[in-house]
N, C-alpha and C positions, 0 to 999 in steps of 0.2 A: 552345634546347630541342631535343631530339634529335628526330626527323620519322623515321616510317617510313608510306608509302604504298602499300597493297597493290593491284594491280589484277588483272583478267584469269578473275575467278570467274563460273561460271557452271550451266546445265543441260546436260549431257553423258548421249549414250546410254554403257550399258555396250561398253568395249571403244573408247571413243573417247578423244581426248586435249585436252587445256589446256595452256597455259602460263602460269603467274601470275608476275607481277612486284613487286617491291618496289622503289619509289626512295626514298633514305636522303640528308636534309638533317642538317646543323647540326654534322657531326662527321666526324672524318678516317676517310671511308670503307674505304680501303685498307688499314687498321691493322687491323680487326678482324675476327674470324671472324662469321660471320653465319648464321643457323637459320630455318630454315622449321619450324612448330610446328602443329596439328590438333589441333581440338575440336569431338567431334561429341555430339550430344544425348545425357544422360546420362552422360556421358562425363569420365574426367580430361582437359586437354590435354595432347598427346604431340610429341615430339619426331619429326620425320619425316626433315629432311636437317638439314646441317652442311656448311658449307665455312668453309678456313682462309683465310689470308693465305699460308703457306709456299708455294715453289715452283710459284704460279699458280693454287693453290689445291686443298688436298688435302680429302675428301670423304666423307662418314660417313654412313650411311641406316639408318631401321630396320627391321627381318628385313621387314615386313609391302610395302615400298614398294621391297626391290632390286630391280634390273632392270629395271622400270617407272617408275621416276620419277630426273630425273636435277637434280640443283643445278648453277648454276655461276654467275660475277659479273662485271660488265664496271666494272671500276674508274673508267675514263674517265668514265662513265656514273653511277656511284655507285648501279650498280643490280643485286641479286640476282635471279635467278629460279627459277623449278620447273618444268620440265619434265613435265606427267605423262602417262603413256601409259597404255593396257591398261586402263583405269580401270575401278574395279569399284563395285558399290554399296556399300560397305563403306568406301569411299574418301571418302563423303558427310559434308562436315565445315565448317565454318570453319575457313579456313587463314589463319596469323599469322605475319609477319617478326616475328625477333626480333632483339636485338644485346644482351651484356653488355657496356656498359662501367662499370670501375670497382667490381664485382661489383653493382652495379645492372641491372637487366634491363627495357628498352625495347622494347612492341610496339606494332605498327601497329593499324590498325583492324579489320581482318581481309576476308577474301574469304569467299563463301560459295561452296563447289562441291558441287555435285549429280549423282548418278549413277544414272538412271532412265529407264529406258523406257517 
């Protein structure tokens, strides 16, 4: 059974940074694009980054998070990360690895991050 484990959520003043991680069991990690996702109260969950497998890993964000938050993967490691900087309250959300495989969609437990002074 596919395994996605989020860590690294927490309380952040605005304007400070996190780094969340996700380590991914049970499936050939390298093979597949991998999503970071956010759901914050009331809220649909939303797609935040994307990175591929192509060429070391190519990179997708959404308008609200460029600049500020960065994806990338350490294959060896079979672990995703996020990067986030600049952090705003607005950023206040459960954050969820994601993985498609097989057009089936696999998420982890989630992180909770907070942006508050």
């Amino acid at each position: 059974q596919v395994q996605l484990v989020e860590s690294g959520g927490g309380l952040v003043q605005p304007g400070g940074s996190l780094r969340l991680s996700c380590v991914a069991s049970k499936f050939i990690f390298s093979r597949y694009a991998m999503n970071w996702y956010r759901q914050a109260p009331g809220k649909e969950r939303e797609l935040v980054a994307r990175i591929t497998t192509l060429g070391g890993g190519s990179t997708n964000y959404a308008d609200s998070v460029k600049g500020r938050f960065t994806i990338s993967r350490d294959n060896a490691k079979n672990t995703v990360y996020l990067h986030m900087n600049s952090l705003k309250p607005e950023d206040t959300a459960v954050y969820y690895c994601n993985v498609r495989i097989v057009s089936y969609d696999y998420w982890g437990q989630g992180t909770q991050v907070t942006v508050s002074s």
